[in-house]
N, C-alpha and C positions, 0 to 999 in steps of 0.2 A: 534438204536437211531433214535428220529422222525426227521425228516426231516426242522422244523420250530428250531431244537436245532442248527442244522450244519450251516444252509444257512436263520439266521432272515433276516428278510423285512430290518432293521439298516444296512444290511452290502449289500445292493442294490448301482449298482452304481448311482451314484448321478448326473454327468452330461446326462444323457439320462433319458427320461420321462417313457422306458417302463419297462414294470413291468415283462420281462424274462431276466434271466439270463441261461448265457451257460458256458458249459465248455467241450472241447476237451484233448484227450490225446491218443498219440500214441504210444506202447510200442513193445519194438523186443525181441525178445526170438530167441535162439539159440536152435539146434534141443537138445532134451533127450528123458528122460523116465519118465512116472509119473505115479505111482498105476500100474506098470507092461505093459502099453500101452504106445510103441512109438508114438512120438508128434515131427511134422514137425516144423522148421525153420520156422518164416516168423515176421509180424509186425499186431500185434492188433490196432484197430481202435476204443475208447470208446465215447461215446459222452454224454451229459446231461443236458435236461434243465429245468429250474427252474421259476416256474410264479408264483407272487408275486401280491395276491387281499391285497393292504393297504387299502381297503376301508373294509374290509370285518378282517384284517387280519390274514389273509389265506395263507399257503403256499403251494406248491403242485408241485410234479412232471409232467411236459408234455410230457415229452419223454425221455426213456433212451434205448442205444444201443450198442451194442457190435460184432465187425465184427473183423472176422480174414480174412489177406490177399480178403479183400471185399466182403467176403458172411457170412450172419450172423449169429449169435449163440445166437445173444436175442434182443429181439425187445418187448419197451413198448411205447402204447402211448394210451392218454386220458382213461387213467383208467382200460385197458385190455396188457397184456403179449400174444407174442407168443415168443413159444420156439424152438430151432432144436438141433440135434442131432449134434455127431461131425461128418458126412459125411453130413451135412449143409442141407439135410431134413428135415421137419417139423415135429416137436411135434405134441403133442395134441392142438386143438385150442386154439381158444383165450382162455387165461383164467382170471378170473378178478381178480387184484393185491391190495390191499391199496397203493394209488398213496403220499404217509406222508411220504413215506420212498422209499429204493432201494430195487425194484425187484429181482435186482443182485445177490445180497446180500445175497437174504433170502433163494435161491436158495438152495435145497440140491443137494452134489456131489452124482452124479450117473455113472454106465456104459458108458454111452451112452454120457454124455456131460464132458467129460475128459481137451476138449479145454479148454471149461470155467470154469474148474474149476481151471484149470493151471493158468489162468487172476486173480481170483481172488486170488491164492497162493501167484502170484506175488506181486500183491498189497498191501499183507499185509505183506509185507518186507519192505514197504516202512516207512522208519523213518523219519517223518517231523516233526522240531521241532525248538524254538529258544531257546537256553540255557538261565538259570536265576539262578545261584548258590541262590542268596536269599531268591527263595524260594523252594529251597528242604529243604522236612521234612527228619530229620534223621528216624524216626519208621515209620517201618509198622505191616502190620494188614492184609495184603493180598500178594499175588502174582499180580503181574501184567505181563502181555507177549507183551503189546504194550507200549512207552514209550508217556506222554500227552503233551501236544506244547510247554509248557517251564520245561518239564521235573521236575516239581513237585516229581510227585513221580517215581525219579530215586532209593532211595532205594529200592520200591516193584518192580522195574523193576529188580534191580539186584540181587531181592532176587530172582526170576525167571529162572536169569542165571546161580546162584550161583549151582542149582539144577539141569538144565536140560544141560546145557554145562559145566561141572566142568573140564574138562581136558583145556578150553579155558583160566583159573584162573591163570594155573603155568603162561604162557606169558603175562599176564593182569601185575600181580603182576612186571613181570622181566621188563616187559617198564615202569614201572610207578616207579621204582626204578631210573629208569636211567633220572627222569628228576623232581622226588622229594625229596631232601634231605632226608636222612635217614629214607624213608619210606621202612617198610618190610610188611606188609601185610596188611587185612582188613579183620573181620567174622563179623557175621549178631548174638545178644546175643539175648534171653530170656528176656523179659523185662514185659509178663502181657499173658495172653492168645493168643494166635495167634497173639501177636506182638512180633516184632524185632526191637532190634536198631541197628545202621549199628556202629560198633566200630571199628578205623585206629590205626594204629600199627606202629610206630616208634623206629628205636633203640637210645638208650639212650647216647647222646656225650659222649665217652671216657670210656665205658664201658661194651662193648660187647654188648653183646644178651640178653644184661635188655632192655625189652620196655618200652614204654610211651604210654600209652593208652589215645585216643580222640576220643570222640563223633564224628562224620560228621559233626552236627551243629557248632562243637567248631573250625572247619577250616576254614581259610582264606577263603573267595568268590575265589579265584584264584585257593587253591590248591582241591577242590570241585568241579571247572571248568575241571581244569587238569583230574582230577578222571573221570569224567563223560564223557569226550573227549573219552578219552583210554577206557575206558569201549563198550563205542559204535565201535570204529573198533575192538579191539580183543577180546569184550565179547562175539562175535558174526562173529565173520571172516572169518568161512567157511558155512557163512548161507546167503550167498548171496542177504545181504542188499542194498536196493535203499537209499543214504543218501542225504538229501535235510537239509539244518543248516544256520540257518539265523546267520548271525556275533559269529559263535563259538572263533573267538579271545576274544570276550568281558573279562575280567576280567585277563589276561591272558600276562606276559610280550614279550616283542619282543622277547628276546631268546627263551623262553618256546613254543612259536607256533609254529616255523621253524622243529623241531624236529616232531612234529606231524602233521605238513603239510605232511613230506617225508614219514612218515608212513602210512598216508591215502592214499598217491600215489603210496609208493608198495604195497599196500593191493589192489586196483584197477584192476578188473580184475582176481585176488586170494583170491575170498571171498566173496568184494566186490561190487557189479553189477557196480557201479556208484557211483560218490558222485557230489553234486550240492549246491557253498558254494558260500551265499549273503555276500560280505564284502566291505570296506570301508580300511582296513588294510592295509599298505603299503607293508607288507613285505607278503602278501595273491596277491597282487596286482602285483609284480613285477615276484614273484615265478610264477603265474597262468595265470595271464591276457595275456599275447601278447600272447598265444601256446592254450590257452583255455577259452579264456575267453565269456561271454558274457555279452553286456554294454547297459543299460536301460538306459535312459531319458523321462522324462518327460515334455511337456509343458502346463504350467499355471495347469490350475486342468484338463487338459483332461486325455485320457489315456494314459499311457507308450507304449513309443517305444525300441524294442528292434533290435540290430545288433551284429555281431560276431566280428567287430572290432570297435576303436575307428576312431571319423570322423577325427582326425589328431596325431602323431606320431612325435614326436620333437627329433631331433638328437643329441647326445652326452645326454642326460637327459633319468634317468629311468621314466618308466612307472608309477607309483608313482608321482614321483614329476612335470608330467608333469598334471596328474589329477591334485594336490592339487596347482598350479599355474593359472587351469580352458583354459590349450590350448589345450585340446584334442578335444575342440566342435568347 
């Protein structure tokens, strides 16, 4: 994907005049194995910046970098790549890149650069996303293996799962019983050539193991929230996802979240790498926030600030109620 699609000139920040943007990320890994080569313990160091000609509108990479434990495994800037090996040697010289896009990226895994190819393994476990039941389309027409920002196409996502993790489905199916009325399953039908529609499976009140068959689309925004929640920890639970989910309560009752808050918390650590959840939700707020939280503010239009606690703590009052009263600042 070109580089002008990810990062347009419109989503520059607005209170500073220049025309770079950056972005850092620090990621840890724990010792394994990867393509049959032991890989050390330790913390990658990415970094990437972004210059923005609105006059020209032009967008371009200026430098992108990748260091493990502080010596590097890839190095671009103004228009040339050097590369090294994983005993942090130098590759072949500079070599010239299309600066439109990541270097990183286009990189083929080889012998010799095993580090980085573990970085970018990592990375694409990372599921970032803000749920929108609204608008998932019930058919698909492809596979998908990455899910898109507001989870659009969570059917071709799961038609993905449904194929390459089938044994994750018997536990998918058993949590999602326990927190949706008389739901018993979900298959992906035949609906046109290489489409599927995703069809939900319900027993029938008062009459056994007669279904009720619905579309995806024909579900409430909540119980499609529900579906797509569970999907993401146990569709995938031994695939050690990075979860990043902007207000996954949305659509979703106060009982119905509690239940799946505690299941992304034992899955954490068992499957899971991580999970990192933007909310507003009181009951996100009180479970999460004092033990783990972290608290953004913002003043006027500048940037956000960020701390691991709040600036004040009010006694006998949850954590909840002392946000929605505004004495935490």
């Amino acid at each position: 994907m070109k580089l002008n699609a990810v990062f347009p000139a419109k989503d520059a920040t607005r209170w500073q005049d220049t025309g770079l943007q950056r972005f850092e990320m620090e990621l840890k890994v724990e010792e394994g194995t990867y393509s049959d080569m032991k890989l050390d313990a330790g913390i990658y160091s990415y970094s990437l910046a972004i210059e923005h000609d609105q006059g020209e509108r032009r967008v371009k990479i200026k430098n992108e970098r990748l260091f493990f434990e502080t010596k590097p495994l890839f190095e671009f800037e103004e228009g040339k790549a050097q590369l090294y090996h994983d005993d942090f040697s130098q590759g072949p010289g500079e070599v010239p890149f299309d600066w439109t896009q990541s270097g990183l990226a286009a990189l083929q895994a080889r012998p010799d650069n095993q580090k980085l190819t573990r970085f970018r393994r990592e990375v694409s476990r990372f599921v970032i996303a803000r749920p929108c039941p609204t608008l998932m389309v019930s058919e698909s027409k492809q596979d998908d293996d990455t899910l898109s920002p507001c989870m659009e196409n969570f059917v071709s996502w799961y038609r993905h799962v449904s194929q390459e993790h089938q044994g994750a489905l018997v536990t998918l199916f058993a949590e999602l019983k326990k927190v949706l009325p008389g739901f018993d399953s979900f298959s992906l039908k035949e609906v046109g050539e290489d489409t599927r529609s995703l069809k939900v499976f319900f027993q029938r009140p008062g009459e056994g193991r007669k279904l009720l068959t619905y579309d995806f689309g024909e579900l409430s925004d909540g119980q499609r929230m529900l579906i797509a929640l569970y999907a993401i920890v146990f569709g995938l639970r031994d695939e050690g996802l990075h979860l990043f989910l902007d207000e996954p309560d949305n659509y979703v009752a106060l009982r119905e979240i509690q239940p799946w808050l505690t299941a992304l918390a034992d899955s954490c650590g068992e499957g899971v790498e991580q999970a990192v959840l933007i909310s507003h939700h009181p009951e996100i707020i009180n479970y999460l926030a004092a033990s783990h939280g972290r608290w953004f503010e913002r003043d006027e239009n500048g940037p956000a600030r960020v701390d691991d606690k709040p600036r004040a703590i009010v006694e006998g009052l949850t954590m909840a109620e002392t946000v929605a009263r505004g004495w935490d600042k």
